[in-house]
matplotlib code that plots the C-alpha trace (Angstrom):
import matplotlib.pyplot as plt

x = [-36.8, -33.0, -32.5, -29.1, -27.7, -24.1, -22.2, -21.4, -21.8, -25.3, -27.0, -30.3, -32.8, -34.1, -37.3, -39.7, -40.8, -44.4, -44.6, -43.7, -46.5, -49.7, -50.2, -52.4, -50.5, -47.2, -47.8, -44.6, -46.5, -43.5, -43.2, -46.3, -46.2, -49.0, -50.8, -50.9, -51.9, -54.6, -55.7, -55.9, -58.2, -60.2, -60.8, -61.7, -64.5, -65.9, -69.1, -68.8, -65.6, -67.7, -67.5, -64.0, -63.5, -65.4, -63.0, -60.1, -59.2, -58.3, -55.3, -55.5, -57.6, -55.1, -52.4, -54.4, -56.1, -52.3, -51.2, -54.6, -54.6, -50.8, -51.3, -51.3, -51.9, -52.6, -51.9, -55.1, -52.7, -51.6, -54.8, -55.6, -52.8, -53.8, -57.1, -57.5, -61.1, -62.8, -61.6, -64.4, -66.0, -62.7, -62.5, -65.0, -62.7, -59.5, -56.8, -58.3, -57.0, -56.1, -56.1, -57.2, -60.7, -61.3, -60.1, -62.1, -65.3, -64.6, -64.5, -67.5, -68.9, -68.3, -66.7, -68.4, -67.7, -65.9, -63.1, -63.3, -62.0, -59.4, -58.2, -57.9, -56.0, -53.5, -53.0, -52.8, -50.4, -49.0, -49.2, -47.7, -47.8, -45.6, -44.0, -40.5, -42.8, -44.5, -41.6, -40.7, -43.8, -43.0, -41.4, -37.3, -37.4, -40.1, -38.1, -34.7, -36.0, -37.3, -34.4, -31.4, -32.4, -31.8, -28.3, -26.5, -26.5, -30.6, -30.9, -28.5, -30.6, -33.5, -31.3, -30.8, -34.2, -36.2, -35.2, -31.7, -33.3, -35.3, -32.4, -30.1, -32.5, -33.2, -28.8, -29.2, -31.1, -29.5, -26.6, -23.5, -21.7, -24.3, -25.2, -21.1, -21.6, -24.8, -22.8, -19.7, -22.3, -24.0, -20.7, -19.9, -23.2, -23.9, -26.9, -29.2, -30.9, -35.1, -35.7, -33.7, -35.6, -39.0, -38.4, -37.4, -40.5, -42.9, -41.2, -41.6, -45.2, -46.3, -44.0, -43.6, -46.2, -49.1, -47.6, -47.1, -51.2, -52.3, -49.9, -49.5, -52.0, -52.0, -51.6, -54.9, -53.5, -51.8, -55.8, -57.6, -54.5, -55.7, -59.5, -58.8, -57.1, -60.5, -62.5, -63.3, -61.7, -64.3, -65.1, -61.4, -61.4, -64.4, -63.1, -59.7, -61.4, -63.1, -60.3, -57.8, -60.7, -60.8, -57.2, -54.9, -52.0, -54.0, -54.8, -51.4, -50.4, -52.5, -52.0, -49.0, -49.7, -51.7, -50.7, -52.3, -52.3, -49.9, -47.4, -46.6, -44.6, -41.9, -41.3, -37.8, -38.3, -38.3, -41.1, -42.8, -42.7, -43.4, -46.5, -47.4, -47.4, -49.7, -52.2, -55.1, -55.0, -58.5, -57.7, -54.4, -56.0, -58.9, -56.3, -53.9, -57.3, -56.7, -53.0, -50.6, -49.0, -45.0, -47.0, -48.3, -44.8, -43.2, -45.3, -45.3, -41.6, -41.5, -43.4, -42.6, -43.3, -46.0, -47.5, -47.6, -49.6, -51.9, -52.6, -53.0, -54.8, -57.4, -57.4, -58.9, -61.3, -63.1, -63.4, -65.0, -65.0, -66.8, -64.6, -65.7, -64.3, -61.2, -61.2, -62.0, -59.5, -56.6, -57.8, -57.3, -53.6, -52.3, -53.9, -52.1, -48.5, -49.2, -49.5, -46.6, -44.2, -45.8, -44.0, -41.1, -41.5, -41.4, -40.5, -42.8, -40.8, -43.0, -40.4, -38.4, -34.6, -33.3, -35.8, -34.0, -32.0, -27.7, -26.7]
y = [42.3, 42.0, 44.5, 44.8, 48.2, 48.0, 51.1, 52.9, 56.5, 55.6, 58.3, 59.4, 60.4, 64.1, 64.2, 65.1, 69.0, 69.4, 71.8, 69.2, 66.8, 69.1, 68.7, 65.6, 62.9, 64.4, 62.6, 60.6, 57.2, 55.2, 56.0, 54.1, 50.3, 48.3, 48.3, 51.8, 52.3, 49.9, 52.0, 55.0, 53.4, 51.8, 55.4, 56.7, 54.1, 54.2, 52.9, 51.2, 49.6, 47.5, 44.2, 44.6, 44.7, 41.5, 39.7, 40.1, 38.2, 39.5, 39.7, 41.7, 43.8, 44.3, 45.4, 47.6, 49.1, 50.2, 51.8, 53.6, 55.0, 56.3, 57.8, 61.4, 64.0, 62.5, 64.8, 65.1, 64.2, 61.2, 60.3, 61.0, 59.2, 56.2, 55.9, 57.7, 56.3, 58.0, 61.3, 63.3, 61.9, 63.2, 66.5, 68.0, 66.9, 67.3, 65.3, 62.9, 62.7, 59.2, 59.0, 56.6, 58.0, 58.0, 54.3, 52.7, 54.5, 52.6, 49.6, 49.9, 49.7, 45.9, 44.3, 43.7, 46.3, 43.8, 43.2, 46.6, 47.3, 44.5, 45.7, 49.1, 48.7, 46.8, 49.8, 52.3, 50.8, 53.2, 56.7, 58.7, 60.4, 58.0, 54.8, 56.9, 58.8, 55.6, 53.8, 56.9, 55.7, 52.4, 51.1, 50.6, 47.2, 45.9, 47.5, 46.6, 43.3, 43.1, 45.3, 42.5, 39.6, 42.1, 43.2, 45.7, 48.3, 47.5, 48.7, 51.1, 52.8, 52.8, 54.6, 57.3, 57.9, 57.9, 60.6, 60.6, 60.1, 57.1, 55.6, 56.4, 54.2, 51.6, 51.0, 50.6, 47.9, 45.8, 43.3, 45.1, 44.1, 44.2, 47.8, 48.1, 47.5, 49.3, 52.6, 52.0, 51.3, 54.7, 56.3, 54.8, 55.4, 57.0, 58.0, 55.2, 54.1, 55.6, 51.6, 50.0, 52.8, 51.7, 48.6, 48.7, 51.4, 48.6, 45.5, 47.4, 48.5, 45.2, 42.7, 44.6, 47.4, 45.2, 42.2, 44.8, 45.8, 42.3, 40.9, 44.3, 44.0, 47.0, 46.5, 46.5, 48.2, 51.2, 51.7, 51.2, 53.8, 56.8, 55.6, 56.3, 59.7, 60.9, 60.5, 63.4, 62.8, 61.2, 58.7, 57.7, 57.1, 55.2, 52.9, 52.4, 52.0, 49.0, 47.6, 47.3, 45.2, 42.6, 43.0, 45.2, 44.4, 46.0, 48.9, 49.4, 49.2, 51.2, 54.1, 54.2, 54.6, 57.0, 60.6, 62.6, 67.0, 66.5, 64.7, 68.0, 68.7, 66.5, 69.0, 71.2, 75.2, 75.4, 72.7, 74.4, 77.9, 76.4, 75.2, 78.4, 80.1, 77.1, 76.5, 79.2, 81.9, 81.2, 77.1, 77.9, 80.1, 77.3, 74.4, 75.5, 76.4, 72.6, 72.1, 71.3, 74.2, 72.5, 72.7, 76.0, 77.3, 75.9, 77.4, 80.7, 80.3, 80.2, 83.1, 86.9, 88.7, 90.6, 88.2, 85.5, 88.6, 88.5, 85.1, 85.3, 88.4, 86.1, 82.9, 84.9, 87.1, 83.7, 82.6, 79.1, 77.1, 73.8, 70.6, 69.1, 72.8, 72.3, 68.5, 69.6, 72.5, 70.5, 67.5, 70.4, 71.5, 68.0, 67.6, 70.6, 69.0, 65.9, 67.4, 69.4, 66.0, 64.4, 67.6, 67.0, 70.4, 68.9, 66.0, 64.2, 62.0, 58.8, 58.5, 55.7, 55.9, 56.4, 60.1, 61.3, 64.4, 64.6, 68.3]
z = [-75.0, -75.4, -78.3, -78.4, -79.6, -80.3, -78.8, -81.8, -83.9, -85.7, -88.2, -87.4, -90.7, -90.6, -88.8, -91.7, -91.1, -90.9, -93.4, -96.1, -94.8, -95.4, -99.2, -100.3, -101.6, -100.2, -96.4, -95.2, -94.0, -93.8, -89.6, -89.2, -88.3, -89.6, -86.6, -86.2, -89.9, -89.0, -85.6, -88.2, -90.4, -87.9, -86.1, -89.1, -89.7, -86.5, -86.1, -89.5, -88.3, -85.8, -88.2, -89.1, -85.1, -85.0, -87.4, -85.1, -82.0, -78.5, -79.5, -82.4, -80.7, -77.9, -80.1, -82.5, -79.1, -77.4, -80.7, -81.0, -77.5, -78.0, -82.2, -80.5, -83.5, -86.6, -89.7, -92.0, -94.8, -93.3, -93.0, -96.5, -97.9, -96.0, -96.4, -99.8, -100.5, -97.4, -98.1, -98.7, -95.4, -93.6, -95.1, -93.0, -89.9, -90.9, -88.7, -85.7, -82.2, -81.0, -76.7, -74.5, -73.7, -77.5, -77.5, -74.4, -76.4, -79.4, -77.9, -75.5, -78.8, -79.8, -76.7, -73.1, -70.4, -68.5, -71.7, -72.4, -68.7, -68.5, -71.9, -71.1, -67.6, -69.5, -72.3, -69.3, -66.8, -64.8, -65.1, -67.4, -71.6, -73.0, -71.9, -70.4, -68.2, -67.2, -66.3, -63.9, -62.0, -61.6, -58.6, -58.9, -57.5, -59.9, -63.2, -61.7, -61.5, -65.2, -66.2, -65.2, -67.3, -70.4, -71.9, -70.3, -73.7, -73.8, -70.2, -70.8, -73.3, -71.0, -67.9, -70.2, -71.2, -67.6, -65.3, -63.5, -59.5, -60.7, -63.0, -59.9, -57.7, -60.3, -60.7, -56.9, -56.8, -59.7, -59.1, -58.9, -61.2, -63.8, -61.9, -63.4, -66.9, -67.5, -66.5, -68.5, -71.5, -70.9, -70.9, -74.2, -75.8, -78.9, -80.6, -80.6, -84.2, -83.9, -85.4, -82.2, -79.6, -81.5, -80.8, -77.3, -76.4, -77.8, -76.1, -72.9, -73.1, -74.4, -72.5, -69.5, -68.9, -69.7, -67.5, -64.9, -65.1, -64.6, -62.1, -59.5, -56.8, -54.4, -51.1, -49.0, -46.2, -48.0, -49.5, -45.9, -45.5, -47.8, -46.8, -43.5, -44.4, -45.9, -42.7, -40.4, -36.8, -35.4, -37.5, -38.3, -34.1, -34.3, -37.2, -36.1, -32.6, -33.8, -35.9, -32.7, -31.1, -33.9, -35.6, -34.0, -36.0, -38.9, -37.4, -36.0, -39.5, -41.1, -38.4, -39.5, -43.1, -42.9, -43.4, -41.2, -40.5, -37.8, -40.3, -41.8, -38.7, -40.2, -43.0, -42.8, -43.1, -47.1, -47.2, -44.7, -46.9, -49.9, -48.3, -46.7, -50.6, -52.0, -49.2, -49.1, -46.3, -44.5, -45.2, -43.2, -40.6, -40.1, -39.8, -37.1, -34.9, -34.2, -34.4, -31.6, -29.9, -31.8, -35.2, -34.8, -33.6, -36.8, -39.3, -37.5, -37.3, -41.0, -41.8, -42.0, -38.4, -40.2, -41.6, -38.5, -36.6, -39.5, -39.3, -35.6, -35.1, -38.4, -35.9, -33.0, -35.1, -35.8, -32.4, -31.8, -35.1, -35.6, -35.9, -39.1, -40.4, -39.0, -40.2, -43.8, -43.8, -42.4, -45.3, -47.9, -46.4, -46.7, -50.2, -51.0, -49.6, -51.1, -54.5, -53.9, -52.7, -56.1, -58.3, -56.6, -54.7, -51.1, -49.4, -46.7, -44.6, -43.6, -40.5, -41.9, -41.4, -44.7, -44.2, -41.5, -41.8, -40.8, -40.3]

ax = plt.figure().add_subplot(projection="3d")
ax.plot(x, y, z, "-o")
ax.set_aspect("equal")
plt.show()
């Protein structure tokens, strides 16, 4: 990448309104790149643009594909300015949407399913709307590690952008010195050029995102992991049962990967309420049929005194409930936390060290 932005005042050009882009002829196409002015005209085509796909190579194909699946909102007088002769046939639709799902149809078109699938696991990397969001998924090791053969001002600018835990965690891991410079640069920053940021958004997804797609391979045990977490009691005993026969240090490992109902004992008192106000009522009653007496204690501890006889005075109006029901209601309660821990909302300790709590 190594786009070097030098740490001074830079003027940035009015964003054009879109008011002033609606009138044919009037469309500001100059904030297109070729490519993307090609993925316009291709989408338009559609179907008919099957020969034209043929003509390129993978490569091509690659490139057009990334800036297709990221166009967003295309105004239907940017579309009109670019592709002047189709016109009537657009009028009916106005502006097109470019997304992925759009893009992996187009190309199940003229490419074999297998391509098509490579291709398209390359343009999505990890998760996320635009390529800031995706770097916030990525692990800090893996971008600090990318991040510290480039110059301090062009990681710098890329600190600034993702969000300040992960930046935080990313500095961590860099040399120190380096760690050094890349703060006193984003001290000294100014407003970077929109040219320089272009260029640095597009290094990264096609240098690094699309690397990072091909080469990451997830670890086999952190899948058996959430496999495991989907079974119902029984058969998770009968599996892991097996697996300590034949492999126990896999089991062992996995077992301890897994997050399991009992896990959300871990959680401190505003975890444990936040819970409580997401989970549903009957799931909640259900669940703690089967919890340990310390679990039960903590989530009654946790809630009003009125509403902990509720809950009790619901737990013994169902008398005897069937397992699977308490299985599948637990499932749903750590679905719930787990979607909470991935807003940010809660934290669920896996029992390492660096989770444990100093009062």
């Amino acid at each position: 990448m190594n786009a070097v932005v030098k740490p001074k005042a830079q003027e940035t050009a009015p964003a054009v309104p879109a008011a002033a882009a609606t009138a044919p002829g009037s469309a500001d196409t100059s904030r297109y790149t070729g490519v993307e002015k090609a993925a316009i005209i291709l989408m338009c085509l559609g179907e008919e643009a099957k020969k034209l796909w043929g003509l390129l190579d993978e490569e091509e194909i690659k490139e057009i594909s990334q800036s297709m699946s990221s166009l967003g909102l295309v105004p239907a007088a940017t579309v009109e300015a670019l592709v002047i002769e189709f016109v009537t046939k657009m009028s009916g639709s106005g502006a097109i949407m470019g997304s992925y799902e759009q893009t992996q149809r187009m190309l199940s078109q003229i490419l074999p399913k297998e391509k098509v699938e490579t291709l398209m696991e390359e343009i999505r990397g990890p998760a996320g709307r635009n390529i800031w969001d995706k770097l916030a998924n990525v692990n800090e090791t893996v971008l600090a590690s990318y991040l510290k053969n480039e110059y301090p001002q062009t990681v710098a600018v890329v600190l600034a952008k993702v969000r300040p835990e992960h930046a935080a965690k990313v500095l961590a891991e860099l040399p120190e010195d380096f760690a050094t410079e890349c703060v006193n640069r984003m001290l000294a920053m100014e407003p970077v050029q929109r040219d320089i940021l272009e260029k640095i958004e597009m290094t990264l997804r096609t240098e690094f995102m699309s690397n990072l797609a091909r080469t990451s391979k997830r670890d086999s045990h952190e899948l058996m992991a959430e496999i495991f977490n989907n079974f119902d009691r029984q058969t998770e005993a009968r599996f892991i049962g097996s697996l300590e026969e034949k492999n126990r240090d896999a089991a062992d490992r996995i077992r301890a990967l897994m997050f399991v109902f009992e896990d959300l004992g871990k959680l401190d008192s505003g975890g444990v309420q936040t819970l409580l106000r997401a989970v549903d009522k009957t799931d909640l009653a259900l669940a703690l049929k089967g919890a340990s007496d310390s679990l039960r204690q903590l989530f009654f501890s946790n809630m009003s005194e009125r509403g902990g006889k509720l809950l009790k005075e619901e737990m013994q109006a169902m008398g005897p409930v069937r397992l699977k029901d308490v299985d599948a209601a637990q499932a749903r309660m750590v679905a719930n936390a787990k979607e909470l821990a991935a807003r940010g909302e809660i934290v669920l300790s896996d029992g390492k060290a660096e989770d444990e709590l100093i009062y």
